[in-house]
Structures are given as C-alpha cells and as structure tokens.
Jmol script that loads the backbone (N, CA, C; Angstrom):
load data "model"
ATOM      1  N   UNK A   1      62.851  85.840 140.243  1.00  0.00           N
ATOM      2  CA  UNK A   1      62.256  85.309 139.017  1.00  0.00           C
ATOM      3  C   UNK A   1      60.765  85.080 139.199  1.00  0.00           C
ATOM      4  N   UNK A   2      59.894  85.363 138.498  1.00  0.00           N
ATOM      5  CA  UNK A   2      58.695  85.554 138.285  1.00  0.00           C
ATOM      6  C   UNK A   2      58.058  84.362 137.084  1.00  0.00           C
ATOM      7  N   UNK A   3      57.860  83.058 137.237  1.00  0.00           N
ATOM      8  CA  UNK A   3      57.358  82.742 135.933  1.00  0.00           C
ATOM      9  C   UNK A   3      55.211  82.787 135.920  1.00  0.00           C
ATOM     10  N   UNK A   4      55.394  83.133 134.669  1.00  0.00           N
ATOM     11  CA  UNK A   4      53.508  82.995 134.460  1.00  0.00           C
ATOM     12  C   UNK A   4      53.442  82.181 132.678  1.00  0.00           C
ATOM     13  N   UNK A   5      52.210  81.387 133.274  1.00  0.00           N
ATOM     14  CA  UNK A   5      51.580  80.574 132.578  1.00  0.00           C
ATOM     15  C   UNK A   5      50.135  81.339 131.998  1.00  0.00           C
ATOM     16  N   UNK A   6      49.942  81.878 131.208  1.00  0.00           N
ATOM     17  CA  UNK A   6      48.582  82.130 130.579  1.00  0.00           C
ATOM     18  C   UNK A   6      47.687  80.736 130.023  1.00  0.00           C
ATOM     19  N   UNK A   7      46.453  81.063 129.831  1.00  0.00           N
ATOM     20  CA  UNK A   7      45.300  80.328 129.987  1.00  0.00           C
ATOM     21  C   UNK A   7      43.973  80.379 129.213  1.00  0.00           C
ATOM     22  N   UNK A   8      43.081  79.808 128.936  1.00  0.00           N
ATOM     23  CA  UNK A   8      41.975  80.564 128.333  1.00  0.00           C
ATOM     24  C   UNK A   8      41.803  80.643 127.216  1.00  0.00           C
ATOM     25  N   UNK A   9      42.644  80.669 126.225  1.00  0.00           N
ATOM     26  CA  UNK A   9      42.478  81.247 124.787  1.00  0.00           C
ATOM     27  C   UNK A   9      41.640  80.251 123.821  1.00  0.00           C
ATOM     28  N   UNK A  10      41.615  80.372 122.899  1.00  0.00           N
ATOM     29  CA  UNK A  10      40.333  79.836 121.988  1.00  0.00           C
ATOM     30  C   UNK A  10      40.120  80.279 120.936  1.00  0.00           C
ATOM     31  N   UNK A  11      39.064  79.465 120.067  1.00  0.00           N
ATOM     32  CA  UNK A  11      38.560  80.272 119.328  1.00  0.00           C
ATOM     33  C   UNK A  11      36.795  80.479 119.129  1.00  0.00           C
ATOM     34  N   UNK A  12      36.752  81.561 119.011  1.00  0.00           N
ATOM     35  CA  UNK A  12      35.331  82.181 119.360  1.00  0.00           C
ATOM     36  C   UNK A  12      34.777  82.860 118.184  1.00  0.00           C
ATOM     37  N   UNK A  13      33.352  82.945 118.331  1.00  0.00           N
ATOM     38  CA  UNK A  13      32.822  83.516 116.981  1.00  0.00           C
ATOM     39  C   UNK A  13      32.662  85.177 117.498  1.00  0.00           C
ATOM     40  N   UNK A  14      32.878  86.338 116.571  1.00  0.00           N
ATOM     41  CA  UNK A  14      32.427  87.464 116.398  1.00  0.00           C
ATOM     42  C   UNK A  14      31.393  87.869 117.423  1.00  0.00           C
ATOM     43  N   UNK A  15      31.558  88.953 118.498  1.00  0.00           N
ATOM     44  CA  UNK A  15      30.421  89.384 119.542  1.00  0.00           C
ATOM     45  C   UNK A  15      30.783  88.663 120.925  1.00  0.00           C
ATOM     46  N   UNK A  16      31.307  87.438 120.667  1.00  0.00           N
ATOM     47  CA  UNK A  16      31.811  86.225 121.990  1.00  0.00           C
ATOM     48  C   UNK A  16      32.466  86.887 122.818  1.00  0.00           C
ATOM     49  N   UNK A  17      32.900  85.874 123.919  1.00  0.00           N
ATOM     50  CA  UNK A  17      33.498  86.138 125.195  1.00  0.00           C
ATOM     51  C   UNK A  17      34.211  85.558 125.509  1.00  0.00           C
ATOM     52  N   UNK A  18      35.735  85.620 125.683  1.00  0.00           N
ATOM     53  CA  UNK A  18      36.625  85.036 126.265  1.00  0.00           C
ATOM     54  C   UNK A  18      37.509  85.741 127.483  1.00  0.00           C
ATOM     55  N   UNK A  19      37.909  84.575 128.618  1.00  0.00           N
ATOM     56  CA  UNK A  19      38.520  85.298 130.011  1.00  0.00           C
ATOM     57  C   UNK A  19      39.674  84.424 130.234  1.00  0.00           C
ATOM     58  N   UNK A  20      40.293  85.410 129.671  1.00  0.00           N
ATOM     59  CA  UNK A  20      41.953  84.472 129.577  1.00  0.00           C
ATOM     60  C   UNK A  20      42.772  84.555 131.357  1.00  0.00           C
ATOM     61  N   UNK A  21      43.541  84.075 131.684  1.00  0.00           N
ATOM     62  CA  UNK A  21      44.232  83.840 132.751  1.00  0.00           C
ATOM     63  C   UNK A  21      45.542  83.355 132.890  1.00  0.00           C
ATOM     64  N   UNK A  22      46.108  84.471 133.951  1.00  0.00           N
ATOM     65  CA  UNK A  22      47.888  84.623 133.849  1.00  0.00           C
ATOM     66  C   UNK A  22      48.068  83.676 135.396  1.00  0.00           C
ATOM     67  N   UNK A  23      48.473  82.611 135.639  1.00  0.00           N
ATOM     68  CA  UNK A  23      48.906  82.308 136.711  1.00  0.00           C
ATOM     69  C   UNK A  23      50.680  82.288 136.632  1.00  0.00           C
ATOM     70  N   UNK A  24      50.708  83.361 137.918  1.00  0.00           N
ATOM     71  CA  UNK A  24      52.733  83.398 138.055  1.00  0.00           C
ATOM     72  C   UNK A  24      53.042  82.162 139.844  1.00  0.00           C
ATOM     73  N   UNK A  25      53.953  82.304 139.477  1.00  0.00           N
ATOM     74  CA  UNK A  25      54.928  81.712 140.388  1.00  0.00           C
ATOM     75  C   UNK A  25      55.745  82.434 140.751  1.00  0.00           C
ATOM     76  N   UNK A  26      56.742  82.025 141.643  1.00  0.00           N
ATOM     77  CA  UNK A  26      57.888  82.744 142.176  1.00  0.00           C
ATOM     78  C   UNK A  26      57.812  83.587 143.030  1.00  0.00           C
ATOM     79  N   UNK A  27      58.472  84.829 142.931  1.00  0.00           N
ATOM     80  CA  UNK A  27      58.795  85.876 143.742  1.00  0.00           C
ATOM     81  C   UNK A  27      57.522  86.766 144.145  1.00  0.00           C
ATOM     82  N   UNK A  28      57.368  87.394 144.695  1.00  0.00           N
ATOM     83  CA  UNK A  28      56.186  88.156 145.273  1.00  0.00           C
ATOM     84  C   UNK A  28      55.415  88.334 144.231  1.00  0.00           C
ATOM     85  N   UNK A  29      53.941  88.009 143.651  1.00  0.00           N
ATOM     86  CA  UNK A  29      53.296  88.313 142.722  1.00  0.00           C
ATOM     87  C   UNK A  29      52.689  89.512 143.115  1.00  0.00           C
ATOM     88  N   UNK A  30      52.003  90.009 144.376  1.00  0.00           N
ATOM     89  CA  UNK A  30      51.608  91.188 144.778  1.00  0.00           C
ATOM     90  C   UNK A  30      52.069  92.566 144.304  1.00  0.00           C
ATOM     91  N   UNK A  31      53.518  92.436 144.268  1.00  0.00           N
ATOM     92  CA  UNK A  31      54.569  93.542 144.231  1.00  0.00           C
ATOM     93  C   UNK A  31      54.439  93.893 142.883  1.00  0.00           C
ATOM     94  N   UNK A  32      54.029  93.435 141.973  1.00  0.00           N
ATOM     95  CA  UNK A  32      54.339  93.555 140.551  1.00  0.00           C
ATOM     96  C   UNK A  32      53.650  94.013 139.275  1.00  0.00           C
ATOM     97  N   UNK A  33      53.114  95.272 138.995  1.00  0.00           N
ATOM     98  CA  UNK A  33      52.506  95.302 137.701  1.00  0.00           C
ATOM     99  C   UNK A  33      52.241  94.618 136.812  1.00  0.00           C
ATOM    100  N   UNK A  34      50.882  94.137 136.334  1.00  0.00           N
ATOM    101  CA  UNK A  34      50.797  93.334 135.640  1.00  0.00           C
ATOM    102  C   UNK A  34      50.223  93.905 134.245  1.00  0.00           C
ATOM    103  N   UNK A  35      50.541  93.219 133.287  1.00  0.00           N
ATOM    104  CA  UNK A  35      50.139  93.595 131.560  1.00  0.00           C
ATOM    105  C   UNK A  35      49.114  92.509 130.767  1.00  0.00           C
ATOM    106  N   UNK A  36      48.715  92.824 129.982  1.00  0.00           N
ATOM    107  CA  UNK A  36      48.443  91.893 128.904  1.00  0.00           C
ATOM    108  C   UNK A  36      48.677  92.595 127.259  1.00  0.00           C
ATOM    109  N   UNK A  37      49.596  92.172 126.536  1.00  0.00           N
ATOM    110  CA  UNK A  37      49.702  92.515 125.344  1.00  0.00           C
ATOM    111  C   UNK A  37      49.056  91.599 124.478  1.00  0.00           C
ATOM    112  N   UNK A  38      49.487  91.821 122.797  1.00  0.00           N
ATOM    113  CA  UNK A  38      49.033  90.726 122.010  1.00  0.00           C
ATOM    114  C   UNK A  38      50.061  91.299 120.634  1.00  0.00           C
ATOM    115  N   UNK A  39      49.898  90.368 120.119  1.00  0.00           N
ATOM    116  CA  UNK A  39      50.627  89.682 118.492  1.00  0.00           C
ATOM    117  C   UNK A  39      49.747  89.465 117.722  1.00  0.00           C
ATOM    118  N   UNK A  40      50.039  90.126 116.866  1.00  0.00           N
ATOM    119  CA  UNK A  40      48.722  89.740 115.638  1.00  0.00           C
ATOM    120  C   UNK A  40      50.224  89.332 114.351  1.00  0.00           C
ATOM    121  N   UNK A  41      49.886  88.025 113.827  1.00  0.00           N
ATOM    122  CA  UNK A  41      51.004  88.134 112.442  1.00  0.00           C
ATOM    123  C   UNK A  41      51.349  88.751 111.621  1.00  0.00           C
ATOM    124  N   UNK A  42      52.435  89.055 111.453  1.00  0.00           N
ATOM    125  CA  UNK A  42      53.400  90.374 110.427  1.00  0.00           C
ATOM    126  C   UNK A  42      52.803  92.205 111.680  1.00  0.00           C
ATOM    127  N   UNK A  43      52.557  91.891 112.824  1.00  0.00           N
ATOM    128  CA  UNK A  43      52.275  93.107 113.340  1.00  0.00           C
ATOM    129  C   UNK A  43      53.059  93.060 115.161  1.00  0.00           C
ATOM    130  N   UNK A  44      53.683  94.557 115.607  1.00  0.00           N
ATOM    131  CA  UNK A  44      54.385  94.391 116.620  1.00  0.00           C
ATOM    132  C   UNK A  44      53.121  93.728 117.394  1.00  0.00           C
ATOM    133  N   UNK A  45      54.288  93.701 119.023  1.00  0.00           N
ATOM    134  CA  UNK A  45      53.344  93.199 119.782  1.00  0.00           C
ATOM    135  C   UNK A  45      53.081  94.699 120.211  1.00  0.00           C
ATOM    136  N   UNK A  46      51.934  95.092 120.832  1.00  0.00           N
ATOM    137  CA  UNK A  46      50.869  95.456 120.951  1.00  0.00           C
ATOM    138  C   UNK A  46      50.588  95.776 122.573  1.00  0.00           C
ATOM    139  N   UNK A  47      50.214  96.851 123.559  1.00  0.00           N
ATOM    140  CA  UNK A  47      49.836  96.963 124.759  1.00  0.00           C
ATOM    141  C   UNK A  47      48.078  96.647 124.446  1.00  0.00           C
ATOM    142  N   UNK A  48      47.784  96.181 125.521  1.00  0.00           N
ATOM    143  CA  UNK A  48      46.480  96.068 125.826  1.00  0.00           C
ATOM    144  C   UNK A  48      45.790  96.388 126.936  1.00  0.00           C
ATOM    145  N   UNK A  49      46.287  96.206 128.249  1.00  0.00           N
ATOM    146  CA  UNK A  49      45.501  96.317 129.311  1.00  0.00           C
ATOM    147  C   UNK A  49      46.891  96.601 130.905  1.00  0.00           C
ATOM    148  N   UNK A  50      46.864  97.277 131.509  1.00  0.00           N
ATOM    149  CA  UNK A  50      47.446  96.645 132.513  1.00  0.00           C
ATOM    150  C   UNK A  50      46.975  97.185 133.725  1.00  0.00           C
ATOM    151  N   UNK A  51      47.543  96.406 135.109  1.00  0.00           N
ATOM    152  CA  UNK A  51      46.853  96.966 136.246  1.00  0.00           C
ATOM    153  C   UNK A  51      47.854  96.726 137.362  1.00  0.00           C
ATOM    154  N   UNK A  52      47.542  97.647 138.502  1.00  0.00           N
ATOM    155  CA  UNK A  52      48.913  97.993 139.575  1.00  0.00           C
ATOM    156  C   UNK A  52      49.116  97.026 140.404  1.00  0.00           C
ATOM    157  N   UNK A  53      49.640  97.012 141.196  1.00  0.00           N
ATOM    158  CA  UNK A  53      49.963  95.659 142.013  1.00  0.00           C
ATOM    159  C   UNK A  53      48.558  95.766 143.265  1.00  0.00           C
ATOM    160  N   UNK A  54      48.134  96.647 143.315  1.00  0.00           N
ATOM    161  CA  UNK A  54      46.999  96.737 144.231  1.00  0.00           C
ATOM    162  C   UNK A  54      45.727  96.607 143.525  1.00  0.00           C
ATOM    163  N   UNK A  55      45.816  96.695 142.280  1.00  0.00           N
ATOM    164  CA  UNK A  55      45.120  96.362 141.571  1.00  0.00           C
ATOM    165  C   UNK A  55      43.753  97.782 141.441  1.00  0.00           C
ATOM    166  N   UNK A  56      44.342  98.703 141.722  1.00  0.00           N
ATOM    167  CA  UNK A  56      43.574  99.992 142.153  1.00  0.00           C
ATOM    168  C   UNK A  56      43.441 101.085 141.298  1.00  0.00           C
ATOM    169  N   UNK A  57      44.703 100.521 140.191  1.00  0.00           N
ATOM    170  CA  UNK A  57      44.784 101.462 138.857  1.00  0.00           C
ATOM    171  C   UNK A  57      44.462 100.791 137.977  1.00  0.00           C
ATOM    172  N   UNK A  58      44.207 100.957 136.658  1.00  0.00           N
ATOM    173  CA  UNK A  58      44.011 100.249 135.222  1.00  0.00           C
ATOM    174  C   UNK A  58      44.432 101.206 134.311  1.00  0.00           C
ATOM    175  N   UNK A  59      44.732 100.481 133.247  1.00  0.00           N
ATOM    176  CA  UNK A  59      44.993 101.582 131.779  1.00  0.00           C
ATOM    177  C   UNK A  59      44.601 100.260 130.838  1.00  0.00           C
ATOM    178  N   UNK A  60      44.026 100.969 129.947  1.00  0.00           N
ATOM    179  CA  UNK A  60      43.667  99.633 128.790  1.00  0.00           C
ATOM    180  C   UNK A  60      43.992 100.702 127.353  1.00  0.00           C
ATOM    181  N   UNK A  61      44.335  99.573 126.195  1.00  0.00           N
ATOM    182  CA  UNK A  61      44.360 100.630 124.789  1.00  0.00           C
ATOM    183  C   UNK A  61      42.896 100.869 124.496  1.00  0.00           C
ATOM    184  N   UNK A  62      43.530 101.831 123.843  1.00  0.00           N
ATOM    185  CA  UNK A  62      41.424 102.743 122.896  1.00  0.00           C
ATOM    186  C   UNK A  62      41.076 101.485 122.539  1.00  0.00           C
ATOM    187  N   UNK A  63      41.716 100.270 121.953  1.00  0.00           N
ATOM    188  CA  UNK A  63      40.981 100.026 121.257  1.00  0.00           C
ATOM    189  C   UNK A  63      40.169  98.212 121.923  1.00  0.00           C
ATOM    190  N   UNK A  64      40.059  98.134 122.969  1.00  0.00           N
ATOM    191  CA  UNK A  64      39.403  97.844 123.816  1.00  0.00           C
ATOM    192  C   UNK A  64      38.960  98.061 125.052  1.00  0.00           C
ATOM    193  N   UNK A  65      39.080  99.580 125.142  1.00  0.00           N
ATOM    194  CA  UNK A  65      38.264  99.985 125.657  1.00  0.00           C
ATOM    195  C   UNK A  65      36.706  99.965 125.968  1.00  0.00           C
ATOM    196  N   UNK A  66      36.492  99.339 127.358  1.00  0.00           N
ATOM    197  CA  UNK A  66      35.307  99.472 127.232  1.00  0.00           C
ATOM    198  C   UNK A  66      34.620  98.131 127.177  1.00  0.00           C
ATOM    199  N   UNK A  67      35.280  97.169 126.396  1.00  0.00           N
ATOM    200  CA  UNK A  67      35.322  95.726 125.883  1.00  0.00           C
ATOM    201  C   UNK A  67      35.695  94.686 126.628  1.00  0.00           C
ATOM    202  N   UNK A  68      36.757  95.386 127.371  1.00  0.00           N
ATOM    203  CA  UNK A  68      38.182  94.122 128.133  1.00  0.00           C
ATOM    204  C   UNK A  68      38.039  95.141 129.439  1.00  0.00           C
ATOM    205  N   UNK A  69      38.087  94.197 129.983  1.00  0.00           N
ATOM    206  CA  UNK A  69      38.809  94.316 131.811  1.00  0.00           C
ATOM    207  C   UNK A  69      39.899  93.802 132.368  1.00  0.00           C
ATOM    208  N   UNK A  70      40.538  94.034 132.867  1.00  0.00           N
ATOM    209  CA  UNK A  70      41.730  93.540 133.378  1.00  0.00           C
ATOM    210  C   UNK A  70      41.526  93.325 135.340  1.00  0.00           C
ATOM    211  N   UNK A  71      41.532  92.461 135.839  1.00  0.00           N
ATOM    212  CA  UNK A  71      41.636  92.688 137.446  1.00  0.00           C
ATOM    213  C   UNK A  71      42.154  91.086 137.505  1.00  0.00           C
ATOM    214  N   UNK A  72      42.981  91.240 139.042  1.00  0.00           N
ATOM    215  CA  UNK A  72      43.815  90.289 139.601  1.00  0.00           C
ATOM    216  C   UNK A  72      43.065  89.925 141.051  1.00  0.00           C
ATOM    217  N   UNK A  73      43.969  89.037 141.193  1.00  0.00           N
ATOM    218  CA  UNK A  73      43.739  88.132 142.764  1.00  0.00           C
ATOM    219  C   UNK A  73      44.975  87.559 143.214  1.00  0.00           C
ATOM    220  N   UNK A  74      45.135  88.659 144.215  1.00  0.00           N
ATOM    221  CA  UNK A  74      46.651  88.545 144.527  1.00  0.00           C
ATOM    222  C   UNK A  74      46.626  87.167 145.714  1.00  0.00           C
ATOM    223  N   UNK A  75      45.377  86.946 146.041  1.00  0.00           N
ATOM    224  CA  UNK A  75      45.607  85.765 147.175  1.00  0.00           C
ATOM    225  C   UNK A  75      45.490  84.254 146.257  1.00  0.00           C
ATOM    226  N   UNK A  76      45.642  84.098 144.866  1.00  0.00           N
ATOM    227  CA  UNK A  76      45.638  83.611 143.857  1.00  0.00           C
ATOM    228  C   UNK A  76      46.816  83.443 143.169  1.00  0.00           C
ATOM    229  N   UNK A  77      47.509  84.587 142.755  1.00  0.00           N
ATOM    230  CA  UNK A  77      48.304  85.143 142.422  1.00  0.00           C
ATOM    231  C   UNK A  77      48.155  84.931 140.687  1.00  0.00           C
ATOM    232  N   UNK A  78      46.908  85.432 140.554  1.00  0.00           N
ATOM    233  CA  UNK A  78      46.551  85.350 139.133  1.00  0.00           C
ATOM    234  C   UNK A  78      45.959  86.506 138.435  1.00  0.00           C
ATOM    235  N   UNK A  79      46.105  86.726 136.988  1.00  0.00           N
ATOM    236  CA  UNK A  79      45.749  87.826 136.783  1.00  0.00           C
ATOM    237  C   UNK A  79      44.517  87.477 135.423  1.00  0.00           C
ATOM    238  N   UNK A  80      43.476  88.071 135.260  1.00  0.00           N
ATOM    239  CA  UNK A  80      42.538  87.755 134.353  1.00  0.00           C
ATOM    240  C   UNK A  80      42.429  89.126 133.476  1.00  0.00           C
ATOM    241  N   UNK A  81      41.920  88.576 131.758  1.00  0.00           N
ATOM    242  CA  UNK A  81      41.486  89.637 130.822  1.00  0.00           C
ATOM    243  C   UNK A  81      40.334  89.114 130.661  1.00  0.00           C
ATOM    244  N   UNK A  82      39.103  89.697 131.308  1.00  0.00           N
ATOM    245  CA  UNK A  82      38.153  89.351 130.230  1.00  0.00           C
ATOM    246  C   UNK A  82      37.718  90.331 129.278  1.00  0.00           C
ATOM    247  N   UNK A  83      37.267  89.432 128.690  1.00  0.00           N
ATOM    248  CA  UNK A  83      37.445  90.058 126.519  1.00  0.00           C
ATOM    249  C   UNK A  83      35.700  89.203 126.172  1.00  0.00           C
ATOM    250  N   UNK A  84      35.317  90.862 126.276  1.00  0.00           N
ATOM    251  CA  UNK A  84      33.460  90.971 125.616  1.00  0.00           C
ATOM    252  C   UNK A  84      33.623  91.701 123.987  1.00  0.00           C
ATOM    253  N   UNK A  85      32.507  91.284 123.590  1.00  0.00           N
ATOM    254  CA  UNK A  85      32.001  92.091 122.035  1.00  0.00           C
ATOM    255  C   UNK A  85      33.555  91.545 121.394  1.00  0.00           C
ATOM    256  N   UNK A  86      34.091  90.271 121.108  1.00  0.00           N
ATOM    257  CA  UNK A  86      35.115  90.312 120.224  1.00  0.00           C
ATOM    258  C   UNK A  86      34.803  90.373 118.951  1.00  0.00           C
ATOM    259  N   UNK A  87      36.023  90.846 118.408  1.00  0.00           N
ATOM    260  CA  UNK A  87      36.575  91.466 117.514  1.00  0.00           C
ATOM    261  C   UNK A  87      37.115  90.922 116.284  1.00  0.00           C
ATOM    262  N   UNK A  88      37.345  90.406 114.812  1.00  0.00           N
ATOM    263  CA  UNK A  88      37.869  89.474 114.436  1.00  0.00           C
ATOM    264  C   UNK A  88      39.401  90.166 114.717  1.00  0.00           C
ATOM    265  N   UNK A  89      39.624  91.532 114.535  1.00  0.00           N
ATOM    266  CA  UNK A  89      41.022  92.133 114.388  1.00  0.00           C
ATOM    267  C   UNK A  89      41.294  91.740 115.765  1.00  0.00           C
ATOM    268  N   UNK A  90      40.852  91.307 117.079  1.00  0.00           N
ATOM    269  CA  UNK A  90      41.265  91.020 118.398  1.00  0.00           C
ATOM    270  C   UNK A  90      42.213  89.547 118.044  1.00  0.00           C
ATOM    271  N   UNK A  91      41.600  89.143 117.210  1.00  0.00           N
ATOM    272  CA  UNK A  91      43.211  87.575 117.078  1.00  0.00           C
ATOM    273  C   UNK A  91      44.481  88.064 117.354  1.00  0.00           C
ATOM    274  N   UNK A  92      44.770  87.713 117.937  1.00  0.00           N
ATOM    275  CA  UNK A  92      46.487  87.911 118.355  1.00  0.00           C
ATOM    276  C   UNK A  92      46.803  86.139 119.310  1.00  0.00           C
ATOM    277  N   UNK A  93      47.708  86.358 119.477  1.00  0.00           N
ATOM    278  CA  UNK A  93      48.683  85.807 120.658  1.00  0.00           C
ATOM    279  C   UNK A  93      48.407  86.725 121.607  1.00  0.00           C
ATOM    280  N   UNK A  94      47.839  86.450 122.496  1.00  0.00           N
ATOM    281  CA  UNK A  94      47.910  86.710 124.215  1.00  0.00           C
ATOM    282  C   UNK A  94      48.839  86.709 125.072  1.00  0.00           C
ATOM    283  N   UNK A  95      49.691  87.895 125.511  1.00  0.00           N
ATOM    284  CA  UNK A  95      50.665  87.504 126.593  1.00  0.00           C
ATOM    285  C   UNK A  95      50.764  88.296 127.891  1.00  0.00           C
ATOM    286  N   UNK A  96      50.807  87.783 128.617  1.00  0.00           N
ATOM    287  CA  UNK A  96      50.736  88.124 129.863  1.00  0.00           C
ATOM    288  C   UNK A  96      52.452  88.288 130.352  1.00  0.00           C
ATOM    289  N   UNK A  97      52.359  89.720 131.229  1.00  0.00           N
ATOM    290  CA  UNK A  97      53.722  90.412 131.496  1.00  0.00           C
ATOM    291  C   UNK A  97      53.737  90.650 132.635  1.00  0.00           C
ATOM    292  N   UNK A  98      54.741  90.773 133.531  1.00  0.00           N
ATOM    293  CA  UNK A  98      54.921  91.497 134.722  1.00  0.00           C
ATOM    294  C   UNK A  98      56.359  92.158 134.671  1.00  0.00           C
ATOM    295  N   UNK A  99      56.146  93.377 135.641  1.00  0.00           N
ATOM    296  CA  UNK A  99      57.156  94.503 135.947  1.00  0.00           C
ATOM    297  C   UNK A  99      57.279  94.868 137.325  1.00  0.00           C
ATOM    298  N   UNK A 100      58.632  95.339 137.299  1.00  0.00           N
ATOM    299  CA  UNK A 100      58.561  96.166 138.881  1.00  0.00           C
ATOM    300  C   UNK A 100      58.038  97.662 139.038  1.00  0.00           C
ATOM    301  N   UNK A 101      57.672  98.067 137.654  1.00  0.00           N
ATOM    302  CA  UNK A 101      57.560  99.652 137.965  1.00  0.00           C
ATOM    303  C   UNK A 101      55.666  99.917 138.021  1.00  0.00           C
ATOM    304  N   UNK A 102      55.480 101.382 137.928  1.00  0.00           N
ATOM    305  CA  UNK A 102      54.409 101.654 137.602  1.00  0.00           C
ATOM    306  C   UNK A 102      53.790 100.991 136.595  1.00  0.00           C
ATOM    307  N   UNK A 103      52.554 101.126 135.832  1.00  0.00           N
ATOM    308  CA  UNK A 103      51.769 101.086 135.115  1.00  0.00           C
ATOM    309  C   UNK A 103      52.253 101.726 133.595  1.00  0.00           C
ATOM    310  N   UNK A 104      53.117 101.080 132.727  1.00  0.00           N
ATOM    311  CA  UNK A 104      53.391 101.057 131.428  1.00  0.00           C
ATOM    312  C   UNK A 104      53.043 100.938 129.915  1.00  0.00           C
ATOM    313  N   UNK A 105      52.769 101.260 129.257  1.00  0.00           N
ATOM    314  CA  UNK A 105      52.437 100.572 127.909  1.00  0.00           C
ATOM    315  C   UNK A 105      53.240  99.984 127.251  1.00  0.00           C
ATOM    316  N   UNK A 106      54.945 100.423 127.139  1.00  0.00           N
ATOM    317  CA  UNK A 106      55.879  99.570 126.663  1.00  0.00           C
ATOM    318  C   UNK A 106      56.311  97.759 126.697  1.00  0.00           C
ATOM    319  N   UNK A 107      56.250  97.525 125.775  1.00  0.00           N
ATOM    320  CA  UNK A 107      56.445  96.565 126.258  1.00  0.00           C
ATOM    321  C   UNK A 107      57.864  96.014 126.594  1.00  0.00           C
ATOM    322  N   UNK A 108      58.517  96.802 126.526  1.00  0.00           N
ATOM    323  CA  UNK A 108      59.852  96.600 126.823  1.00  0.00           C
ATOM    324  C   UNK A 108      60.653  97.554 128.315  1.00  0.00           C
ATOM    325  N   UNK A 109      59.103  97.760 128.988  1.00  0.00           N
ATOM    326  CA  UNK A 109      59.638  98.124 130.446  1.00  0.00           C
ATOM    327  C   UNK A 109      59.036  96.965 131.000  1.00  0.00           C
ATOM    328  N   UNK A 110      58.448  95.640 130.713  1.00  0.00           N
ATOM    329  CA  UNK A 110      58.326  94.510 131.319  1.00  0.00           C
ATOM    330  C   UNK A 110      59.160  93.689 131.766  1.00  0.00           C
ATOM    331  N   UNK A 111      59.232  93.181 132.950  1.00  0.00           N
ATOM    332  CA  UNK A 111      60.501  92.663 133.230  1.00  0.00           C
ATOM    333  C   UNK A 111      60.246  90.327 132.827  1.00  0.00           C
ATOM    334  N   UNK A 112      59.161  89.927 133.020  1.00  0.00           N
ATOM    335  CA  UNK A 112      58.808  88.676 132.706  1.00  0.00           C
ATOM    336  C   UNK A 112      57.579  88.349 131.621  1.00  0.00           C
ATOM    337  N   UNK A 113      57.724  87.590 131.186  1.00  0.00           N
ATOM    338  CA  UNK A 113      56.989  87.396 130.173  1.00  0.00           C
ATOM    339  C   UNK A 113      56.485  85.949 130.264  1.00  0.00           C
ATOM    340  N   UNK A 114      55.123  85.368 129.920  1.00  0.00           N
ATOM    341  CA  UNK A 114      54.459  84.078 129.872  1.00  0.00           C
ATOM    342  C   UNK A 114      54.796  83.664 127.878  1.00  0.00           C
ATOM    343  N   UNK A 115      54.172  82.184 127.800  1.00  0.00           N
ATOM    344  CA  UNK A 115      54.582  82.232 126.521  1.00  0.00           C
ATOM    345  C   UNK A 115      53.515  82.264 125.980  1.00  0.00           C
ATOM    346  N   UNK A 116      52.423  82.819 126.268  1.00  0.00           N
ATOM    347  CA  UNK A 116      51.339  83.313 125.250  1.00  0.00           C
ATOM    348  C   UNK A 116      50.397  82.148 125.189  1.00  0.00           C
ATOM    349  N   UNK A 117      49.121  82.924 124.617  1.00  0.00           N
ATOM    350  CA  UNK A 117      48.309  82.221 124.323  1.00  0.00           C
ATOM    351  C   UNK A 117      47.192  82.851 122.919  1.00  0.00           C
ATOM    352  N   UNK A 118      46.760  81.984 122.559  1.00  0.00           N
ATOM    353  CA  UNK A 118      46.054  82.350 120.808  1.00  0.00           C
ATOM    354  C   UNK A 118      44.746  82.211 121.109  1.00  0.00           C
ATOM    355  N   UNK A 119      44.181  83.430 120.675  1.00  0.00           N
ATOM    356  CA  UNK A 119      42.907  84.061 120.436  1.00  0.00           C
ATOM    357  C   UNK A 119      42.353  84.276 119.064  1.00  0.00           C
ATOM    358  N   UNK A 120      41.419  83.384 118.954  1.00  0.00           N
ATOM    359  CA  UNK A 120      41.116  84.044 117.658  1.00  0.00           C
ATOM    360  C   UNK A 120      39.426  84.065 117.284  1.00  0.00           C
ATOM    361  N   UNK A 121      39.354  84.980 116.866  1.00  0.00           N
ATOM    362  CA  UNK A 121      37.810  85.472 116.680  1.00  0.00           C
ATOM    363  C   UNK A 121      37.414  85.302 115.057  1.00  0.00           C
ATOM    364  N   UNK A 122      36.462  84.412 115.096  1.00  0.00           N
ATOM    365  CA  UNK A 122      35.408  84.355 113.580  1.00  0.00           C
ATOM    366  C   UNK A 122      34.449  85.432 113.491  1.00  0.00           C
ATOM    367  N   UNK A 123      34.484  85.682 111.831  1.00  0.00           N
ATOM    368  CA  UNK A 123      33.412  86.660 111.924  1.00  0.00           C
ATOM    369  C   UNK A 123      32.597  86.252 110.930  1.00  0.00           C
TER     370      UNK A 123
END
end "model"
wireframe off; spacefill off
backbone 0.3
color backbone group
C-alpha cells in the first residue's frame, strides 16, 4: 500500500506560479511511477504529467507542455508539479497517482491515488 498526500494548491491570478507536492508513504516510493492528473467540473479526469521511478523519463499533455514540470526526490519520497504561465482553464482538482508499470496516460492503469488538491487560476 502506497498512501500520498498532495500539497500546494491555491488560488492564483492568470500568468502565476504554483508547485504543488505529492508526499507518499508506505511501500517502496522509488519503485513506482508517478502521475499528476486533474478534474475540472462536469469534465473527466484528465492526464497531465508523469515521470519514471528514476525519474529519467517524463511525458506531460500538449497542453502544458512546456508550462509544467514534473520531477521527484526519491530520498524524500516526494513528487512535485511545478505549474508556470497559468492558465484560467488549468483549475482543476490536482491529483497525484502512483503505479507499478511504465509511464502511462490512463488513468486507470494507476494503482494509488492521493485525495487531491484545488487549483484555481483568475483571469
């Protein structure tokens, strides 16, 4: 069992900067692919970012690309998004995921889930 606590969220004006943070517990955090999705209301949840357990791969969606970073600290055992040039459409719920496999976009090849955190951008 893997639990994570996300962190960070807020609300920020249009262009701002926010660096949200996944701290897990439990079982080997090293071993584990990590995600960050999001929820926007009346809309699925959403892939956003994720990175390998070595932290040596990344995949992020187009549509923060470029914007958001994703990197971890496994002697931490925490995982960070930071989130530049926001977005008002970037409001969502924030959630932070972990898996045993590769590097996914589904969110339903995640095996743990945090209970989120709310982002929301003024414009």
């Amino acid at each position: 069992q893997v639990q994570l606590v996300e962190s960070g969220g807020g609300l920020v004006q249009a262009g701002g900067s926010l660096r949200l943070s996944c701290a897990a517990s439990g079982r080997s955090f090293s071993a584990y692919t990590m995600a960050w999705f999001r929820q926007a209301p009346g809309k699925e949840r959403e892939f956003v970012a994720a990175i390998s357990w070595s932290g040596l791969s990344t995949r992020y969606a187009d549509s923060v690309k470029g914007r958001f970073t994703i990197s971890r600290d496994n002697a931490k055992n925490t995982v960070y998004l930071q989130m530049n040039s926001l977005k008002p459409e970037d409001t969502a719920v924030y959630y932070c995921a972990a898996g045993s496999r590769s590097i996914r976009a589904m969110w339903g090849e995640y095996d743990y889930w945090g209970q989120g955190t709310q982002v929301t951008v003024s414009s």
